[in-house]
C-alpha positions as CSV (number, residue, x, y, z in Angstrom):
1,X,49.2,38.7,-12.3
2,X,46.2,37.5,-14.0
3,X,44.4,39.2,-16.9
4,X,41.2,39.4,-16.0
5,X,38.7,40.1,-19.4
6,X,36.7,43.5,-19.5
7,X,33.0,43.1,-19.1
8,X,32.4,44.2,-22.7
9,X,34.6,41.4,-24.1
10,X,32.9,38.8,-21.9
11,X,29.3,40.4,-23.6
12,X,30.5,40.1,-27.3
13,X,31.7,37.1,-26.6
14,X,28.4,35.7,-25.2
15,X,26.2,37.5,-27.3
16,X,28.2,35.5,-30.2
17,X,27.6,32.0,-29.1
18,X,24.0,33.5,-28.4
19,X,24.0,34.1,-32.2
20,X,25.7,31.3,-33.4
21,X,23.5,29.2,-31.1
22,X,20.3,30.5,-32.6
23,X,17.8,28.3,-34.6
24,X,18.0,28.4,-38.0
25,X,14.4,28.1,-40.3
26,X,15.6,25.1,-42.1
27,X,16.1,23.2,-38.3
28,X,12.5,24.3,-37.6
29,X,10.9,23.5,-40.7
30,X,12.4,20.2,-40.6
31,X,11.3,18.6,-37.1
32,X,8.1,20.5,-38.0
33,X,8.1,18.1,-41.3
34,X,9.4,14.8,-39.2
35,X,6.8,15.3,-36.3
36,X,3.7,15.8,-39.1
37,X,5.3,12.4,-41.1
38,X,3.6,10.7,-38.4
39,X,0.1,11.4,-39.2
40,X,0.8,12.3,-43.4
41,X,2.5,9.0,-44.1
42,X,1.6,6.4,-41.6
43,X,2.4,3.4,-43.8
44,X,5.6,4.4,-44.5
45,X,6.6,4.9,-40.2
46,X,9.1,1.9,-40.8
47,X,10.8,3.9,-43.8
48,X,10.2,7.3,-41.5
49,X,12.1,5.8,-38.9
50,X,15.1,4.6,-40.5
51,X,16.0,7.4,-42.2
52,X,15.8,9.3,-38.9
53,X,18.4,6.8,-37.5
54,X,20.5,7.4,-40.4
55,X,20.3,11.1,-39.9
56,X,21.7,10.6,-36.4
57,X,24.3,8.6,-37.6
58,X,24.7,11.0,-40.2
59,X,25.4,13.9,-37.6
60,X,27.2,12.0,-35.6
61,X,29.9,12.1,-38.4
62,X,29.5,15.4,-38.8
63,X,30.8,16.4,-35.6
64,X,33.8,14.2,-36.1
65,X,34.4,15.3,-39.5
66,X,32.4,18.5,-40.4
67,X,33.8,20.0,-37.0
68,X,36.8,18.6,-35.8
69,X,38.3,17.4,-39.3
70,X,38.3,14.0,-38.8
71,X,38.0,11.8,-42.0
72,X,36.8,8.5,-41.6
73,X,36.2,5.4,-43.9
74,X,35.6,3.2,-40.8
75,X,32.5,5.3,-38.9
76,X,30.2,1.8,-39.6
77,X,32.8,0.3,-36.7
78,X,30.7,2.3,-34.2
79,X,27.5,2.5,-35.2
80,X,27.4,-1.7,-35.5
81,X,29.1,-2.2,-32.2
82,X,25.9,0.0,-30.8
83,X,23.6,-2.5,-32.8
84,X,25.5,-5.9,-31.6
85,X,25.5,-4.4,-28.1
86,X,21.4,-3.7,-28.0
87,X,20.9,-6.7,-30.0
88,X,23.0,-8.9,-27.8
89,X,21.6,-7.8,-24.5
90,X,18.3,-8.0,-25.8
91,X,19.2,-11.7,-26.8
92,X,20.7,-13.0,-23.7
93,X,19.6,-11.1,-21.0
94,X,17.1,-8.2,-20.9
95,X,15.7,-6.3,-23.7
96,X,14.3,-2.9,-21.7
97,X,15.3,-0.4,-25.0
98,X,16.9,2.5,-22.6
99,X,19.2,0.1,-21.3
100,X,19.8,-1.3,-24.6
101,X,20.6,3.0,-25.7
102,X,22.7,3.1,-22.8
103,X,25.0,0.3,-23.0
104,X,25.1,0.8,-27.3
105,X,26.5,4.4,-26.2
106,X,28.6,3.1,-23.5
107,X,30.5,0.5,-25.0
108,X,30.2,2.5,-28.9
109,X,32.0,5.4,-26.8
110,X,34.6,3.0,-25.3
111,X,35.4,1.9,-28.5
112,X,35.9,5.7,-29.8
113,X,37.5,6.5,-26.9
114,X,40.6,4.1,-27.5
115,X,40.6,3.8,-31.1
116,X,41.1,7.9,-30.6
117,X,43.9,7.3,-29.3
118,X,45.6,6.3,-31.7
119,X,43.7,8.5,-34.5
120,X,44.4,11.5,-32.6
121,X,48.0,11.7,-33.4
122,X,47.5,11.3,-37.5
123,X,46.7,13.6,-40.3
124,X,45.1,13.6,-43.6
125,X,45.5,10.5,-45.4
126,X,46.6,8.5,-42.5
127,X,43.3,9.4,-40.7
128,X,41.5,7.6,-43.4
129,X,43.5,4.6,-43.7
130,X,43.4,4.3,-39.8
131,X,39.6,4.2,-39.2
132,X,39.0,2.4,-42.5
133,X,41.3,-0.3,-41.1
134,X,39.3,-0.3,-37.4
135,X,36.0,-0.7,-40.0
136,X,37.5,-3.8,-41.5
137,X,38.7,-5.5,-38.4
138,X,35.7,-5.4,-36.2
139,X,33.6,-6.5,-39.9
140,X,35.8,-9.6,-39.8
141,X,35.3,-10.1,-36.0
142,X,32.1,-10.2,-35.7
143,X,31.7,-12.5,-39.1
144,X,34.3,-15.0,-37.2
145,X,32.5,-15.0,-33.7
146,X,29.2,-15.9,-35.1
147,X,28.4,-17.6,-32.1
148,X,27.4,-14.1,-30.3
149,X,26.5,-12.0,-33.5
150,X,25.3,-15.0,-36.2
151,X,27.7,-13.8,-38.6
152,X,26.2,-13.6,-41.7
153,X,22.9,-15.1,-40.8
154,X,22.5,-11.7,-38.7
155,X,21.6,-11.3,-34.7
156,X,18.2,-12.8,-34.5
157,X,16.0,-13.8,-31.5
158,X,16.1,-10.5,-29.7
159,X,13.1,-10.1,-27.1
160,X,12.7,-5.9,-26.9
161,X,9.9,-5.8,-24.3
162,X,7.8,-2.8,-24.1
163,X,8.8,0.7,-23.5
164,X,8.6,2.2,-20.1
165,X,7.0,-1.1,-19.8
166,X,3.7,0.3,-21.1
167,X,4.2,0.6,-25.2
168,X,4.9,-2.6,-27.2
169,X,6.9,-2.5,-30.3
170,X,4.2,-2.7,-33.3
171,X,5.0,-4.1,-36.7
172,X,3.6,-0.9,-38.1
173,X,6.2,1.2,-36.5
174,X,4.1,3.7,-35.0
175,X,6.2,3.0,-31.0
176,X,9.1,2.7,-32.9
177,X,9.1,6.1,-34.7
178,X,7.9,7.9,-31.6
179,X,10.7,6.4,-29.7
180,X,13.3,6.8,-32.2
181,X,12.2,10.4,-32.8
182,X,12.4,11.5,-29.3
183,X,16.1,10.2,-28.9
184,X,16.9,11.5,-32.2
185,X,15.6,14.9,-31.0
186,X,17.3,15.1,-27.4
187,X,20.3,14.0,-28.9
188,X,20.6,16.8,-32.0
189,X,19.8,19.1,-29.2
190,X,22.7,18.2,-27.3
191,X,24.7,18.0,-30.4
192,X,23.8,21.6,-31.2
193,X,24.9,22.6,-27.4
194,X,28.0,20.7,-28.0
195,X,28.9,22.9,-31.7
196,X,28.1,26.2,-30.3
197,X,30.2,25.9,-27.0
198,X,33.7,26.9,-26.4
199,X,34.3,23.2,-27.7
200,X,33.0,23.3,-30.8
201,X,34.7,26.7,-31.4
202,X,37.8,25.0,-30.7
203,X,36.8,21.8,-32.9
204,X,36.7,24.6,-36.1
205,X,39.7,26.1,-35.2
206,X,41.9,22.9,-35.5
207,X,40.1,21.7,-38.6
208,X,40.9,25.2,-40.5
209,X,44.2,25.7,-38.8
210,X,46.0,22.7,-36.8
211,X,49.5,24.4,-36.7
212,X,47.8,27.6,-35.3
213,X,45.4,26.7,-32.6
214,X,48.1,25.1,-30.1
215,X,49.6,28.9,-30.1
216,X,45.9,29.3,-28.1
217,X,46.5,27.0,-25.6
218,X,43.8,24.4,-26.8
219,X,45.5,20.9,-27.0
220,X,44.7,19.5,-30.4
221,X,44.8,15.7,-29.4
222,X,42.5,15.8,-26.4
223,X,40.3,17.7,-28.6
224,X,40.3,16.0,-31.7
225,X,40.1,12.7,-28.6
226,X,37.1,14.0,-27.4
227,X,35.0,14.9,-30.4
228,X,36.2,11.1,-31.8
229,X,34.6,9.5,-29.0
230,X,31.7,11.5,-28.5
231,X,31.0,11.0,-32.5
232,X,31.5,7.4,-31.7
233,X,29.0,7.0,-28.4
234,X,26.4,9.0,-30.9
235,X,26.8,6.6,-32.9
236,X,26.0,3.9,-31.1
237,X,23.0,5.0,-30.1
238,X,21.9,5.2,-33.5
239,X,22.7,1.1,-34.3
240,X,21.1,0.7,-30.7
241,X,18.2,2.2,-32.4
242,X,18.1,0.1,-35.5
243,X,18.7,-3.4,-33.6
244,X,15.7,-1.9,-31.2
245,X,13.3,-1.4,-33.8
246,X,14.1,-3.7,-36.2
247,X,15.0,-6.4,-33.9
248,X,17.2,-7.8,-36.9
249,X,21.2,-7.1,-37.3
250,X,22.3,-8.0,-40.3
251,X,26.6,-7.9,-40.3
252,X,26.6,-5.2,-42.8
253,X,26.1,-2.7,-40.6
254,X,29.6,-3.2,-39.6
255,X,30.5,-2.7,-43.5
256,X,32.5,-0.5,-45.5
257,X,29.3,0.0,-47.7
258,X,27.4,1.8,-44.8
259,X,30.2,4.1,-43.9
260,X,30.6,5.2,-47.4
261,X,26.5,5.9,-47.8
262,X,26.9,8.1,-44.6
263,X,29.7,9.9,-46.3
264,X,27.4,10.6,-48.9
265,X,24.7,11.3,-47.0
266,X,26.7,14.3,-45.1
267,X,27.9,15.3,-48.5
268,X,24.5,15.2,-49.8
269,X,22.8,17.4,-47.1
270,X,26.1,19.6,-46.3
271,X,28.8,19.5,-44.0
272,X,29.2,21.2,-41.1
273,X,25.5,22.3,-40.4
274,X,24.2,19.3,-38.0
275,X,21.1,19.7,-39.8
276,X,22.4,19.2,-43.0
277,X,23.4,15.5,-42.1
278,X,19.2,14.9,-40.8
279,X,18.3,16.3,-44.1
280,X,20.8,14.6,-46.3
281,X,19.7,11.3,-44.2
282,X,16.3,11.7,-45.9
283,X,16.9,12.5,-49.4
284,X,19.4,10.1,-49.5
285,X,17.3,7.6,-47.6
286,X,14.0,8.5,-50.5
287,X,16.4,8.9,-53.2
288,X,17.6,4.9,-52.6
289,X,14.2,4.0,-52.1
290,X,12.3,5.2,-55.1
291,X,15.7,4.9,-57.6
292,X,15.8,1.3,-56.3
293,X,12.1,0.7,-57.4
294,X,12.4,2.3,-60.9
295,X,16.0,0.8,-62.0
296,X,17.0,-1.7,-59.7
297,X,20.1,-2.9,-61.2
298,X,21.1,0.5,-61.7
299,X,20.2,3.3,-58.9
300,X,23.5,3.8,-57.4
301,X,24.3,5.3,-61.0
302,X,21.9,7.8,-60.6
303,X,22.7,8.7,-57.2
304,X,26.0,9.1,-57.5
305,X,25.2,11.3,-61.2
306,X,23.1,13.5,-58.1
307,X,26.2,13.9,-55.7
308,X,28.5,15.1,-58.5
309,X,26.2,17.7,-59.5
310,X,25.9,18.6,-55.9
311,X,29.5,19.0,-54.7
312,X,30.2,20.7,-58.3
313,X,27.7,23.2,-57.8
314,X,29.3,24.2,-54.9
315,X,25.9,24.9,-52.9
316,X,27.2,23.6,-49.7
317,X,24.3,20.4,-50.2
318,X,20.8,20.6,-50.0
319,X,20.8,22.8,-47.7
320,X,23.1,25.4,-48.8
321,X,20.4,24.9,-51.9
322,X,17.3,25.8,-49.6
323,X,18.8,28.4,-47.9
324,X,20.1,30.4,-51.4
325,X,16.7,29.5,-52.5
326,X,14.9,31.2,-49.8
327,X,17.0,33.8,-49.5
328,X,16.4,34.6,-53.2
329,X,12.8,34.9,-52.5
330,X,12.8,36.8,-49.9
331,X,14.9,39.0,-51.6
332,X,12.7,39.4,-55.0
333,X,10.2,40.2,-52.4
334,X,11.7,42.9,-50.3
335,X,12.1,44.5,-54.2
């Protein structure tokens, strides 16, 4: 015999993913924001465009850590094997940027694919150590085989030719914000499809209960497998990104440094919100920008005074702040 659910569970159940699915102000104020950037800051496209990158690294963290529970010290593994793959294809071969995307995703969400593996079957502490180790080896590969990435003279001589074979790469950055900001886009949509589906409910219920969910029938490794590697592909695509628009890979964006400034990035903009991560991204990206200016020997002092006060507030990031902020409004209103 097979159970077969009544027609009114099937509608609660969809009419909650139809909820949970729904766009929230914050997600629309903020492309609103990025798209306008173009035209309200146009010599700062370059800066624009990087912190846009870093927001989609930044989310693509989130899904493996904010969602499925996955800690990692190593995330920077993925994100530069995206960067060497773009970089190096655009070096030696062909340097159309949608193949470059494709093959930074490709071989980013190979890499995820067996490194999850092994990460699948660990907890806690063990997690961390894991990925932090997979950080430090491919770091020190790529610094030894400086033949193919220029170790730490950084990739150089790429050749990105134009896109669609129409728009060329400008040193202002005005091709390279558009085309970063359409990937970026597509890609948080599909990341947003991917939280709100049967998947991603399944991703929450083995981060708050692993011992529990199994009892469901979900299988906690091919999940936890699954979100590791599609974290991973995402973010490739977001070093493929950076080596396409900067056309420059320097060998710290394999480093320990860069995973820990995404960490703080989601922590800065609020875990487990997708849009958190593309706003933390920014602030984080302006905060090193204009801290760096006005104490230069000194700024990471002051941001890290700003993520203490953040995580003890216990606001849930800058968004959890502009969403009790609003709501507080709206409330004084309403009175």
């Amino acid at each position: 015999m097979v159970a077969v659910p009544a027609p009114e569970a099937t509608h609660s159940a969809r009419a909650l993913f139809v909820r949970r699915a729904a766009w929230r102000w914050e997600e629309i104020a903020f492309w609103i924001c990025a798209a306008l950037s173009y035209f309200i800051f146009p010599g700062h496209l370059v800066l624009l465009t990087q912190a846009m990158i870093t927001g989609l690294f930044v989310v693509s963290l989130d899904i493996m850590f904010g969602y499925a529970g996955i800690p990692s010290f190593g995330h920077a593994a993925f994100f530069g094997i995206g960067a060497y793959t773009a970089g190096i294809l655009a070096r030696d071969w062909w340097g159309d940027p949608l193949l470059g995307l494709v093959a930074g995703a490709l071989v980013a969400g190979l890499a995820g694919a067996i490194c999850s593996q092994l990460v699948a079957r660990l907890h806690g502490i063990a997690m961390l150590m894991v990925t932090l180790g997979i950080g430090l080896i491919c770091y020190e590969i790529a610094n030894k085989w400086n033949s193919l990435t220029g170790g730490d003279d950084g990739l150089q001589g790429m050749q990105i030719t134009p896109l669609l074979g129409l728009f060329t790469f400008d040193i202002d950055g005005r091709v390279g914000f558009i085309y970063s900001f359409i990937v970026i886009f597509v890609l948080y949509l599909l990341a947003r499809r991917l939280v709100n589906s049967p998947f991603g409910l399944a991703l929450k219920g083995i981060r708050e209960n692993v011992r529990r969910v199994p009892a469901l029938g979900i299988g906690v490794r091919v999940q936890l497998a699954m979100a590791f590697t599609i974290s991973a592909a995402m973010a490739g695509v977001a070093g493929a990104l950076l080596a396409e628009t900067t056309q420059y890979i320097a060998l710290e964006v394999l480093g320990f440094d860069r995973s820990i400034s995404v960490q703080i990035a989601l922590v800065l903009g609020g875990i487990g919100s997708l849009i958190g991560g593309m706003i933390g991204a920014v602030v984080y990206t302006v905060l090193r920008d204009q801290l760096s200016l006005i104490n230069p020997a000194y700024w990471d002092f002051w941001v890290g005074l700003v993520l203490v006060i953040i995580v003890m507030s216990g606001t849930g990031g800058v968004t959890g702040i502009l969403r009790r902020s609003v709501d507080w409004v709206i409330a004084r209103v309403k009175r």
